[in-house]
N, C-alpha and C positions, 0 to 999 in steps of 0.2 A: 814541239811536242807538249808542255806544259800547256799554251794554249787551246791545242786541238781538247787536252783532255779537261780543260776545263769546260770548254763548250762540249762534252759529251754529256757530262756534269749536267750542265745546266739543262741541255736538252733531254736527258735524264726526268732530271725536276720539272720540269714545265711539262712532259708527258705524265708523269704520275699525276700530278697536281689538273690533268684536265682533265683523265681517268675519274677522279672523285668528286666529278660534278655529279650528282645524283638528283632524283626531282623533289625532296625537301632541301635542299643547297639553298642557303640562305642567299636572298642577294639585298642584303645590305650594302655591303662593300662595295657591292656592282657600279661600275658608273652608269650615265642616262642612255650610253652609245652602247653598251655592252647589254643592260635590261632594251632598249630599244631593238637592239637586234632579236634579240628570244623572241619580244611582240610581235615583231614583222614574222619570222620563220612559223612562230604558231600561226598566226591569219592566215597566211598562204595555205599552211596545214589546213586549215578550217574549210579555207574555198576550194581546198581541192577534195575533200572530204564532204563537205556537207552541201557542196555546189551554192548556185548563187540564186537571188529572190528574183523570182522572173516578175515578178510584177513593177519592180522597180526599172523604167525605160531607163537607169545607166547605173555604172558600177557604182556600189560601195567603195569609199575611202575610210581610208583611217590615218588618225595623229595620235602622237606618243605626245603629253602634255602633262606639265605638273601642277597636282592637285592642288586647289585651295584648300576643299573641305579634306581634314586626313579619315575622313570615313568611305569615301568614295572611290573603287578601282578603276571604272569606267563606267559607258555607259553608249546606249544606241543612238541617235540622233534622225528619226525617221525623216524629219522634213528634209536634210540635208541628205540623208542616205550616207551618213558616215559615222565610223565607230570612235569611241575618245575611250585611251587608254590610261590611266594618269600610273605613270612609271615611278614616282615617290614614295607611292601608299603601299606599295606589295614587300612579303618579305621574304616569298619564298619561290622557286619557280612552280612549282603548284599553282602559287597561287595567281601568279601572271596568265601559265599555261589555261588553269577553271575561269578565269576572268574574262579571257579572251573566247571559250565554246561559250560563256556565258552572253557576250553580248553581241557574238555571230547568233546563236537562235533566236535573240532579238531580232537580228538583223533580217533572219527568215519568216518571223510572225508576221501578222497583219495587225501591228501595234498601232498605227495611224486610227484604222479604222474599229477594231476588237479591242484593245487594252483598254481602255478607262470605262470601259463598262462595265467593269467589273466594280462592285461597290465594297465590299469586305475588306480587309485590311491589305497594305500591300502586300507583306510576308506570304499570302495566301491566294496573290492572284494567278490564273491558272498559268499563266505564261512566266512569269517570275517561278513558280514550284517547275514547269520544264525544262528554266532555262536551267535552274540549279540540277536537275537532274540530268541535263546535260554536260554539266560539269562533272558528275561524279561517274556520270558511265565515261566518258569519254578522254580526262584527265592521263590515264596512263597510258592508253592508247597513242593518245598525240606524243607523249614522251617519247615512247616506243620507237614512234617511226619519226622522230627527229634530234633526237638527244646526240645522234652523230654529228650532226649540225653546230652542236652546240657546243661538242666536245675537239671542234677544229679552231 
C-alpha cells in the first residue's frame, strides 16, 4: 500500500509537472535528446504544413548540431538540401519551434538561385524579412497542433 501510493505520488507530479510545459518553457535544463526531439516533431510539423520544395529532386534532411558560434540557431544549407539546427543556442521553445518555420521557408525559397541578389543589408533581404514573418505567424499555430506531443 505505501508503495502503490507513493507511485501515485509521483505519477501525480510527473503529470502536473508535463501540464506546465508552455511555449515560453525555458529549455535550458533540457538535455540535447529532449530539445532534439521538439526539433524533429516541429520539422515534421513543418513538412506537413508547408509541404516540400518540388524543385529540389530529393528530400530535405536535417541534423540537430551544436553550435560553434552562440549567435546562430540554424540555418538552410541549399546545396546539401539540408537544414542545421544548433540545439545549444535556443532558450526557449518558441524559440526552437520560430527557428525551425524559420529555416523550413528557407528551405522552400529559390535561395541558390534569388538570395544573394539582394544587395542591402542582410536584416532586410526579402526572404530573411519572410522567413521571420514566418515565424511570427506561424509560431503558435505549430504549438497548438503539437504541444501534446511534447506534453507525453
Amino acid at each position: 500500500m505505501p508503495g502503490e501510493r507513493r507511485s501515485f505520488y509521483f505519477l501525480l507530479i510527473k503529470l502536473i509537472l508535463i501540464c506546465m510545459i508552455r511555449l515560453n518553457t525555458s529549455t535550458k535544463g533540457m538535455s540535447r535528446e529532449e530539445v532534439s526531439r521538439l526539433i524533429h516533431i516541429t520539422l515534421r510539423w513543418c513538412k506537413r504544413r508547408f509541404g516540400i520544395n518540388k524543385r529540389k529532386t530529393w528530400e530535405v534532411t536535417w541534423r540537430v548540431l551544436k553550435a560553434d558560434d552562440p549567435h546562430e540557431c540554424g540555418q538552410y544549407l541549399p546545396e546539401e538540401n539540408e537544414i542545421e539546427i544548433y540545439w545549444n543556442n535556443m532558450t526557449s521553445m518558441k524559440e526552437i519551434i520560430a527557428t525551425c518555420i524559420h529555416e523550413w521557408t528557407h528551405y522552400k525559397q529559390p535561395i541558390l538561385t534569388k538570395y544573394h541578389r539582394w544587395e542591402g543589408p542582410y536584416h532586410w533581404n526579402p526572404y530573411e524579412v519572410q522567413a521571420r514573418r514566418a515565424e511570427k505567424e506561424f509560431t503558435s499555430e505549430c504549438w497548438n497542433e503539437i504541444k501534446h506531443k511534447v506534453n507525453n
